[in-house]
SEPADO-265063 format. One record per residue (C-alpha): chain; x, y, z; residue number from 1. Coordinates in pm, 1 decimal, padded with zeros to 6 digits, always signed. Layout:
BEGIN
[A,[X,Y,Z],NUM]
...
END
This chain:
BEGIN
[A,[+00000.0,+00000.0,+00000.0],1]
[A,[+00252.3,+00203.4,+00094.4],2]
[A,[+00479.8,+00161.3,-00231.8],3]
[A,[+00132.2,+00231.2,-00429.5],4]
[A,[+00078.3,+00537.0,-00210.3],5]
[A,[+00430.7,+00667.0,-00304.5],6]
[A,[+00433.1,+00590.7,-00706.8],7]
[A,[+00095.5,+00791.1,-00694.6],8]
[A,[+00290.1,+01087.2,-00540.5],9]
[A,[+00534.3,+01062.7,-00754.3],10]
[A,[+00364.6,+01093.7,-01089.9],11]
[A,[+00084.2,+01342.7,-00910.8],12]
[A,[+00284.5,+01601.5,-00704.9],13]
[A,[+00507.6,+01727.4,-01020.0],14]
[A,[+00197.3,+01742.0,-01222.3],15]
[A,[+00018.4,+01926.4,-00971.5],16]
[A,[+00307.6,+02143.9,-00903.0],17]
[A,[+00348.5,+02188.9,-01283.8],18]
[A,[-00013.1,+02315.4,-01350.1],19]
[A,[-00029.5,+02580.3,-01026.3],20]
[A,[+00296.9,+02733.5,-01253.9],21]
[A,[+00135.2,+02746.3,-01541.4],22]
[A,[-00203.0,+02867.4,-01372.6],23]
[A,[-00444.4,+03083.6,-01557.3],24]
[A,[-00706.0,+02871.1,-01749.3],25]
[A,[-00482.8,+02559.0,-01704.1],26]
[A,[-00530.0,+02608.9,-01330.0],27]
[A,[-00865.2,+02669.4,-01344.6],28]
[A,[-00959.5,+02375.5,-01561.5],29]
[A,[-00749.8,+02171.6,-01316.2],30]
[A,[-00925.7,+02256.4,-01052.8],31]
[A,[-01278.4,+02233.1,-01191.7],32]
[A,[-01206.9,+01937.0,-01271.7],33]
[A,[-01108.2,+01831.3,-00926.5],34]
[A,[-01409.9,+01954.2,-00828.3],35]
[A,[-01668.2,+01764.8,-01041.7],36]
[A,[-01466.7,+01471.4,-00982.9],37]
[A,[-01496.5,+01513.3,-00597.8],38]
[A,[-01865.0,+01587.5,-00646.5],39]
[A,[-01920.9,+01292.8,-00855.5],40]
[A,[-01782.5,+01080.9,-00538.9],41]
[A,[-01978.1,+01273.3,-00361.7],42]
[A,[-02305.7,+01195.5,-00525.8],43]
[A,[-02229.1,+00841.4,-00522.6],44]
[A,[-02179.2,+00837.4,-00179.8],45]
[A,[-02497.4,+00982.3,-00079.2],46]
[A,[-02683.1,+00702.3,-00350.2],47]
[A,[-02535.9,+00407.7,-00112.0],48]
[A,[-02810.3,+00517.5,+00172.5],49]
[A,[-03035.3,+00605.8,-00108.6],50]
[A,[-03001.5,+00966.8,-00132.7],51]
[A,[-03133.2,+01098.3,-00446.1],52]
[A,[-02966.0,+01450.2,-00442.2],53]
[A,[-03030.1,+01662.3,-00801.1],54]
[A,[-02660.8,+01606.4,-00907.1],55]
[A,[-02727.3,+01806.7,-01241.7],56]
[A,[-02769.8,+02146.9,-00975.7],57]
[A,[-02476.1,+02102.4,-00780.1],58]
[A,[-02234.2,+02008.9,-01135.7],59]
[A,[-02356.2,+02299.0,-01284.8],60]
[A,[-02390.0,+02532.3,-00998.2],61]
[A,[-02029.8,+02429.2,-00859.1],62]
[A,[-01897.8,+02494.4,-01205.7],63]
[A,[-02051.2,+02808.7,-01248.3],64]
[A,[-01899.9,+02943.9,-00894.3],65]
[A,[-01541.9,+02862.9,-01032.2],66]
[A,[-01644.8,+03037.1,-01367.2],67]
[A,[-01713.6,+03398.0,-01167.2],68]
[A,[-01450.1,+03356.6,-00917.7],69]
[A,[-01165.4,+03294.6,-01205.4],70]
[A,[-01354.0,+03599.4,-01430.6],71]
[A,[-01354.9,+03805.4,-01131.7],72]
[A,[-01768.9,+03871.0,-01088.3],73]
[A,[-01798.6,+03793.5,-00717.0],74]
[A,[-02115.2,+03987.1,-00740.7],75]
[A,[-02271.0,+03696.8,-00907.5],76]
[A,[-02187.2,+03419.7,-00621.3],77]
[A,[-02462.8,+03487.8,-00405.2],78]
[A,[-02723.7,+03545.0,-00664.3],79]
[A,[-02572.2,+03218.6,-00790.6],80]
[A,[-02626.5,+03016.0,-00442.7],81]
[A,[-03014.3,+03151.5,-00432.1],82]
[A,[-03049.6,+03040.9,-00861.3],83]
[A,[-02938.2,+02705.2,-00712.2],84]
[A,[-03146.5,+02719.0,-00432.4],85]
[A,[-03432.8,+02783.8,-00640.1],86]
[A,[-03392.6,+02549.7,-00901.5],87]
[A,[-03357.2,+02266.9,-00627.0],88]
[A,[-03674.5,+02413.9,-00440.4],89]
[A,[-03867.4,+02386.1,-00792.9],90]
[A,[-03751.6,+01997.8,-00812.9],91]
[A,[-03896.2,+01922.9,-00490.1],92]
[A,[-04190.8,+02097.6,-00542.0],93]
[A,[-04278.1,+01936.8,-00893.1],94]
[A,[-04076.4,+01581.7,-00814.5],95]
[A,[-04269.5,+01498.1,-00466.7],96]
[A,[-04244.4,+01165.4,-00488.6],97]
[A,[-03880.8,+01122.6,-00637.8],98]
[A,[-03675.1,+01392.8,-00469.6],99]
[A,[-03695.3,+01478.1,-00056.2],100]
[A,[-03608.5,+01782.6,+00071.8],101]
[A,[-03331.4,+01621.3,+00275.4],102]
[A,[-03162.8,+01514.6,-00083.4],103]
[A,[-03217.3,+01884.9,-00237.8],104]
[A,[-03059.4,+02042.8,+00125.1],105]
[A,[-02725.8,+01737.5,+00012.7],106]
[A,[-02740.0,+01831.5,-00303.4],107]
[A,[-02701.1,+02230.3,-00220.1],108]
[A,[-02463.9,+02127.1,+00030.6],109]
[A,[-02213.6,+01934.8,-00255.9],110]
[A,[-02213.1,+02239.6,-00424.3],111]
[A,[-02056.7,+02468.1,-00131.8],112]
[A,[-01880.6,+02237.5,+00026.1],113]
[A,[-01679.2,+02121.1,-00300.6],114]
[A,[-01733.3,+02401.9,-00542.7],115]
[A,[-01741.4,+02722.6,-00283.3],116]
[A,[-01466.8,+02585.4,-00045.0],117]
[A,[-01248.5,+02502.1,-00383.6],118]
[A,[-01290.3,+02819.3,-00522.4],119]
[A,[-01001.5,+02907.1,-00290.8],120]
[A,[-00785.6,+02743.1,-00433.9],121]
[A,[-00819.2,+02976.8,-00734.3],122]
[A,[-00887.1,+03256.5,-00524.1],123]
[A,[-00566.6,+03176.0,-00378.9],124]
[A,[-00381.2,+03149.4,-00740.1],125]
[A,[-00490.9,+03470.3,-00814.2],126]
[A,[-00357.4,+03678.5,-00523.7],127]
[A,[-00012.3,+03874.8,-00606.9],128]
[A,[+00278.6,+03605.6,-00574.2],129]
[A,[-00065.1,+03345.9,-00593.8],130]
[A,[+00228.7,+03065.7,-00717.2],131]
[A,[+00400.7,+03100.3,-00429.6],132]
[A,[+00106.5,+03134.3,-00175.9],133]
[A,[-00032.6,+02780.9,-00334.9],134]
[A,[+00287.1,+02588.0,-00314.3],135]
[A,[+00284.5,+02668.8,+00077.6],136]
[A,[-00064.3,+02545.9,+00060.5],137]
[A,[+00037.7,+02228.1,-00124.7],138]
[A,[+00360.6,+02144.3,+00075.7],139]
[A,[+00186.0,+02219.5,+00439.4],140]
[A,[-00092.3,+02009.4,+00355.5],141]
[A,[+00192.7,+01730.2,+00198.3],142]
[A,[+00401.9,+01753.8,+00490.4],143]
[A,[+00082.2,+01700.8,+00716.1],144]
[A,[-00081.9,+01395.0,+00581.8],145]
[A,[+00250.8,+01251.4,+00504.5],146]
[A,[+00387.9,+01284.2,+00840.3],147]
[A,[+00046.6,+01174.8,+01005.9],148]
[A,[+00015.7,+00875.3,+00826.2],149]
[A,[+00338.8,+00722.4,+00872.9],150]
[A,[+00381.0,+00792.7,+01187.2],151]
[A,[+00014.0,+00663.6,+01314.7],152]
[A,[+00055.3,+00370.8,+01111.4],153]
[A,[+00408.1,+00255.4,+01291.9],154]
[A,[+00309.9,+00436.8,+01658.8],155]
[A,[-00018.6,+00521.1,+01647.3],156]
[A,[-00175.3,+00385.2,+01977.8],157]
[A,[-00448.0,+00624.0,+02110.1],158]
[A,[-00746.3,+00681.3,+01879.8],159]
[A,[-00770.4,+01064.0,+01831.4],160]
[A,[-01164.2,+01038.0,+01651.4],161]
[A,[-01247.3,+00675.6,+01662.0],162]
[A,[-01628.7,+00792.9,+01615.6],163]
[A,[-01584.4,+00976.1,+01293.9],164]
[A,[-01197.5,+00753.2,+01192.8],165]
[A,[-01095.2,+00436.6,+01375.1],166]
[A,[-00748.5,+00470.0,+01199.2],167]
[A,[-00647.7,+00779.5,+01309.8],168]
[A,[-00426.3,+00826.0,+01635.8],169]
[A,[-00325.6,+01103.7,+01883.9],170]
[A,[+00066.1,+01035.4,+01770.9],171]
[A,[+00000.4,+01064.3,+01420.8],172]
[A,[-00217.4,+01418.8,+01481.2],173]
[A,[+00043.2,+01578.3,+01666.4],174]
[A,[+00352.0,+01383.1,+01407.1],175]
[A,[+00147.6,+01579.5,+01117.5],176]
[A,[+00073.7,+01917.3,+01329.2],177]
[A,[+00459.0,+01903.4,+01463.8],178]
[A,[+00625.9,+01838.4,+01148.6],179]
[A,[+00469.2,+02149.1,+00925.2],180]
[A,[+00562.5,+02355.6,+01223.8],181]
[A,[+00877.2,+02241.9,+01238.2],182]
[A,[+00952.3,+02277.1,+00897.7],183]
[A,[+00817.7,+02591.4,+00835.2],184]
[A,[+00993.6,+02729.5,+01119.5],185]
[A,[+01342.9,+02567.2,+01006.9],186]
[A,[+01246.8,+02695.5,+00647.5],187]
[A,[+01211.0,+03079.4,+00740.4],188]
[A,[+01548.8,+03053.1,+00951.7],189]
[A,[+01732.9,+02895.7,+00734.6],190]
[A,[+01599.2,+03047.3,+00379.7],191]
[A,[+01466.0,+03403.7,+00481.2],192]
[A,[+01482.4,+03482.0,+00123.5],193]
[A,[+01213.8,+03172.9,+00015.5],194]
[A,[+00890.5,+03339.6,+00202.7],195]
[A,[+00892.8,+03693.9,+00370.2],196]
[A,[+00781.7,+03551.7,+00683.7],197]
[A,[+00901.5,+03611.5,+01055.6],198]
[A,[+00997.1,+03270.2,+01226.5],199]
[A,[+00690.0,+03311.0,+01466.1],200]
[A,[+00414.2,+03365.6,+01145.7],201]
[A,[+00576.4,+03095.5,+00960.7],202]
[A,[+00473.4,+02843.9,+01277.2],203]
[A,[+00138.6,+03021.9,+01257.5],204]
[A,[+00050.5,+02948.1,+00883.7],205]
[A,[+00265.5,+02625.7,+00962.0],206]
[A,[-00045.9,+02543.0,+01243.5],207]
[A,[-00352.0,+02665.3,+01129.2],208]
[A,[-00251.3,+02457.4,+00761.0],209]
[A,[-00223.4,+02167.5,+00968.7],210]
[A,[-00530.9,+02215.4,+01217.4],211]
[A,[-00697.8,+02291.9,+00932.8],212]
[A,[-00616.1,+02008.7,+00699.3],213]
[A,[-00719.0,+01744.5,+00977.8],214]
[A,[-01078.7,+01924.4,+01000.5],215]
[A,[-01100.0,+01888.4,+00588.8],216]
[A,[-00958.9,+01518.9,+00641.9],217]
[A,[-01256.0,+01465.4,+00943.4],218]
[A,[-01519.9,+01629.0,+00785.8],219]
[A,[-01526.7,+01403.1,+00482.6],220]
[A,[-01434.1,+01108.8,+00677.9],221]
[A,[-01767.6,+01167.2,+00892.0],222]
[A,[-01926.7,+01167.2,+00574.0],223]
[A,[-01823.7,+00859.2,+00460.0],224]
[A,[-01894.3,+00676.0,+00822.4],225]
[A,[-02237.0,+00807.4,+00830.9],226]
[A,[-02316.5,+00693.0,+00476.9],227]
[A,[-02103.9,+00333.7,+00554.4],228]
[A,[-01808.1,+00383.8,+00324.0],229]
[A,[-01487.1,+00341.3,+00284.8],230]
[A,[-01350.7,+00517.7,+00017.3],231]
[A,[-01456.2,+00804.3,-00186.2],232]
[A,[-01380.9,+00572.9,-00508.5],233]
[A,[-01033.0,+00407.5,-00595.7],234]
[A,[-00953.2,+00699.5,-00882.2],235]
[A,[-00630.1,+00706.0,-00737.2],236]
[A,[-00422.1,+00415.3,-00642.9],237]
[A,[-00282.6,+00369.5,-00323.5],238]
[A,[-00509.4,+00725.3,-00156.9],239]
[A,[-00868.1,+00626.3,-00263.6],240]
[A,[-01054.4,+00919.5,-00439.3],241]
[A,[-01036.9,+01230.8,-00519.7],242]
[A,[-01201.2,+01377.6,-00196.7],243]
[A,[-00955.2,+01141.6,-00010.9],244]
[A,[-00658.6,+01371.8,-00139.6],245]
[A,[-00777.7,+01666.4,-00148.9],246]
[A,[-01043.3,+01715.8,+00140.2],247]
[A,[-00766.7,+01823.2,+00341.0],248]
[A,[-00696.3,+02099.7,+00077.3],249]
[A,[-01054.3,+02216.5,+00082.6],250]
[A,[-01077.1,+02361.5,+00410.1],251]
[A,[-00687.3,+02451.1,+00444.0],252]
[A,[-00680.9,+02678.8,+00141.7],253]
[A,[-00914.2,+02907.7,+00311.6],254]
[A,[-00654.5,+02987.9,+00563.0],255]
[A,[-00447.2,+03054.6,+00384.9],256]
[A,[-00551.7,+03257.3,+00167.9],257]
[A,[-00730.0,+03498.9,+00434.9],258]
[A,[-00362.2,+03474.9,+00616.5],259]
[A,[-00191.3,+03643.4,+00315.2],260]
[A,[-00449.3,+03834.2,+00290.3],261]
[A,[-00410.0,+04023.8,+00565.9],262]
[A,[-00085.2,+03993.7,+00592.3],263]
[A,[-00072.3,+04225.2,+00310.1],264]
[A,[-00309.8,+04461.6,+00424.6],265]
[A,[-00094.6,+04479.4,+00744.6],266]
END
């Protein structure tokens, strides 16, 4: 598993790494796709406890969020969210007996939770020095889950959310919170030139990347144990699906982009 995990890294990080260079429409394509691919795990997820959730509404509507966000029109997101809304009120209203209310509510709820909370990841692109900002993303994140899993699976002992993840342990939460800390700490020491940072708000973005990430990693993992599976899909050998690599991503890149943010409005 382990060698499967790694050969999947290998090919995948440079590509990634490669595209959020290149960004513009490259980047945005990327990540749209991403996106639809995470929301068509999604939707099948919700179908194994027979959830019926509109899946054309939250495709199109997630789509459409990245569209405005990479033209610049964030005027149009909320009036976007209530044309969603609407469209999934009409398909209760006229599909009583097909679609629930509870699978219009999922099927809204796919469409934020993959399409608005990935939108900052072009949000993030787009900043001045975006590249750079996105590469910290990538690499906390990396260092994070990497860390985490290898040490939980050699030391982990003490179940850290055994309601939401059996698998996960106390040792490997603090290995992957520890590690981007330490690292980013080392890194602005060491290579002040690489990131204008201080030492003390390098350990800051360092921690709230890595809190963050394990929130993203037990928010879909909830997800999954209240709809009784396993993996998101097996798209990618060796991590599962797509929302098994990148759920960590989704919630972290919010972070960070508000952190830069203000760090240059400071």
């Amino acid at each position: 598993m382990f060698l499967l995990r790694a050969l999947s890294a290998l090919i995948g990080i440079p590509l990634v790494l490669g595209i959020v260079y290149l960004g513009g429409s490259w980047y945005a394509i990327f990540v749209a796709i991403v996106v639809n691919l995470g929301l068509y795990e999604y939707n099948g997820i919700l179908k194994k406890q027979e959830f019926d959730a509109p899946a054309i509404v939250n495709y199109l509507g997630a789509t459409l969020l990245l569209a405005v966000i990479f033209f610049d029109q964030l005027n149009l997101v909320y009036p976007l969210v209530m044309l969603a809304f609407f469209l999934l009120f009409v398909s209760v209203l006229f599909n009583m007996d097909k679609i629930s209310a509870a699978d219009s509510a999922l099927s809204l709820w796919g469409m934020i939770y993959l399409g608005g909370l990935g939108g900052y990841l072009l949000m993030l692109r787009m900043l001045p020095d975006g590249a750079i900002y996105t590469y910290i993303l990538l690499v906390g994140v990396w260092v994070h889950d990497t860390a985490a899993y290898l040490v939980g699976v050699k030391w982990g002992m003490r179940k850290f959310a055994p309601q939401v993840s059996p698998k996960k342990s106390v040792e490997g939460s603090l290995a992957g919170i520890g590690s981007t800390v330490v690292i980013f700490f080392s890194i602005s020491i060491l290579l002040p030139g690489l990131v204008s940072l201080s030492p003390l708000q390098a350990a800051i973005l360092a921690l709230g990347i890595a809190v963050f990430a394990q929130l993203g990693d037990l928010l879909e993992s909830a997800l999954k144990r209240q709809m009784k599976v396993k993996d998101a899909s097996g798209i990618i050998p060796g991590h599962g699906g797509v929302l098994d690599r990148f759920d960590s991503l989704l919630l972290a890149a919010p972070f960070v982009y508000y952190f830069f943010l203000l760090m240059n409005l400071v």
